[in-house]
C-alpha positions in Angstrom: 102.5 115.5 88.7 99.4 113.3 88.0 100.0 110.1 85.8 100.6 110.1 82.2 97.3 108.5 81.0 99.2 106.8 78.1 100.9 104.7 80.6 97.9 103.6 82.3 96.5 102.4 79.1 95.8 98.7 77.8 94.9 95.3 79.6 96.6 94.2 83.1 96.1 91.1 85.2 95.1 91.7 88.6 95.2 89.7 91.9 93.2 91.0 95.3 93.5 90.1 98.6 91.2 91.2 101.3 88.2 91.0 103.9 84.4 90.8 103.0 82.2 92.0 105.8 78.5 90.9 106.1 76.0 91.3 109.0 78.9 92.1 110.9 81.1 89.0 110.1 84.1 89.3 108.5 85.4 86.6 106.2 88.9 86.5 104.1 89.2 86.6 100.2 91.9 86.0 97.2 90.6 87.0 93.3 92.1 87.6 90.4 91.0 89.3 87.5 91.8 91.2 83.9 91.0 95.0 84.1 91.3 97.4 80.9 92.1 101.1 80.9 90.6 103.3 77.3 92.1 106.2 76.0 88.8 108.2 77.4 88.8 107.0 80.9 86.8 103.8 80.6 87.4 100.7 82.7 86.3 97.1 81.9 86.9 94.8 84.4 86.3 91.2 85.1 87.1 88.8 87.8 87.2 85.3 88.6 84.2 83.4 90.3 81.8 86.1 89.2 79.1 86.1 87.0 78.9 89.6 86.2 81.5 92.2 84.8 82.6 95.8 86.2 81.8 98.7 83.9 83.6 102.5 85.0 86.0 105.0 84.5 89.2 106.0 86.0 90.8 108.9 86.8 94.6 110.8 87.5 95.7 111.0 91.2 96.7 113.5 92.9 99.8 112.4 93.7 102.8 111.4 91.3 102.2 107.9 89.8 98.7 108.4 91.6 95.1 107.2 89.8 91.8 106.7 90.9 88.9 103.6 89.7 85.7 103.5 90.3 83.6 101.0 89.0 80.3 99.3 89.2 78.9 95.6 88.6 75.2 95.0 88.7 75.0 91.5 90.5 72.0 89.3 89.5 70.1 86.9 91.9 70.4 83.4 90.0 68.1 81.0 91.1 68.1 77.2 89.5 65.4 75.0 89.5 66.2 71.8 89.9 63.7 69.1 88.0 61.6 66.7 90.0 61.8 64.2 87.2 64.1 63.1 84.4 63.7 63.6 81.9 64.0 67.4 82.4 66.4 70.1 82.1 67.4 72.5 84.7 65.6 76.3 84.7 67.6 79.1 85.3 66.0 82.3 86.7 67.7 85.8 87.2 66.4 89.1 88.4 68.4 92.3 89.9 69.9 92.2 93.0 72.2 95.1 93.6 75.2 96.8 92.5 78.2 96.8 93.7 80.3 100.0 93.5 84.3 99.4 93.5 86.5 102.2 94.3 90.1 102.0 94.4 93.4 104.3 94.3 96.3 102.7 93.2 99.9 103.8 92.2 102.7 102.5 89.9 105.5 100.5 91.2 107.5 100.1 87.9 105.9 100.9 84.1 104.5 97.7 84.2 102.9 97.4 87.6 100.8 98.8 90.3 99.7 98.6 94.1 96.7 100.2 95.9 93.7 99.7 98.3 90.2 99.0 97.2 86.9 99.5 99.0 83.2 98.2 97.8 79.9 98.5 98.8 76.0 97.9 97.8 73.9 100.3 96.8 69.8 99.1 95.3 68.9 99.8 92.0 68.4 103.5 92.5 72.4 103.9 93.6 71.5 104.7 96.9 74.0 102.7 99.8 72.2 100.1 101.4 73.1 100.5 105.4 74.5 97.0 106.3 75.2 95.6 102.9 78.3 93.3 102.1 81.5 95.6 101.9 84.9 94.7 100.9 88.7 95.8 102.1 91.3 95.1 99.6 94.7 95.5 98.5 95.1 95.0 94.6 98.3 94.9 92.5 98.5 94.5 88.6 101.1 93.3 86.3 100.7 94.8 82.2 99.2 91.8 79.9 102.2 91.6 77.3 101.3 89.8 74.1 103.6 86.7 73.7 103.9 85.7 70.0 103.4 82.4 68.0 106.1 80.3 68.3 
């Protein structure tokens, strides 16, 4: 039985856990971040420390309490120009530098929670993978945003 996509639906907090591998070096990581599920299978996502947001859809498993996410973030080069002389303010310069495509399967623990894996990769501006890129190995878990009133 494939998840009910009603349950899946609204804003959850997020918290990953993983390794980042580039030119063959592996380095640890900790994020968090705020993900939100539409009614038509969209996915917003933000997390911290990053300039740019995740845009994608999601998907029922194929397992009970099962879904899939896939999502992609176009990262920017940002370049900042620092002034020679004061008075002067600093230039900021971005241009396209890759996309990063999440994908993640992930089931419930409780109706207000869920545990998976994640992968990434980099693909260039024509979505093809780029051999050698930064990847990502994650765990993720997520805990429902609940509204908590005025006092």
């Amino acid at each position: 039985m494939a998840v009910r996509s009603d349950r899946i639906l609204g804003t959850w907090f997020l918290a990953a856990t993983g390794t980042v591998t580039l030119n063959e070096q592996q380095r640890p990581f900790a994020t968090h971040g705020i993900m939100t599920f539409t009614r038509d299978g969209g996915v917003v996502e933000r997390a911290e420390r990053r300039v740019e947001a995740g845009i994608g859809v999601w998907e029922a498993g194929d397992e009970e309490d099962e879904f899939r996410v896939m999502f992609y973030r176009l990262r920017e080069k940002l370049t900042v120009n620092v002034p020679t002389s004061l008075p002067a303010s600093l230039e900021v310069s971005q241009v396209f530098g890759a996309i990063e495509r999440v994908r993640s399967t992930i089931r419930f623990t409780s109706d207000d929670a869920f545990a998976g894996t994640s992968s990434g990769d980099t693909l260039d501006d024509a979505a093809v993978l780029i051999q050698g890129g930064p990847t990502f190995q994650a765990t993720v878990s997520g805990s429902r945003l609940r509204l908590i009133r005025q006092p």
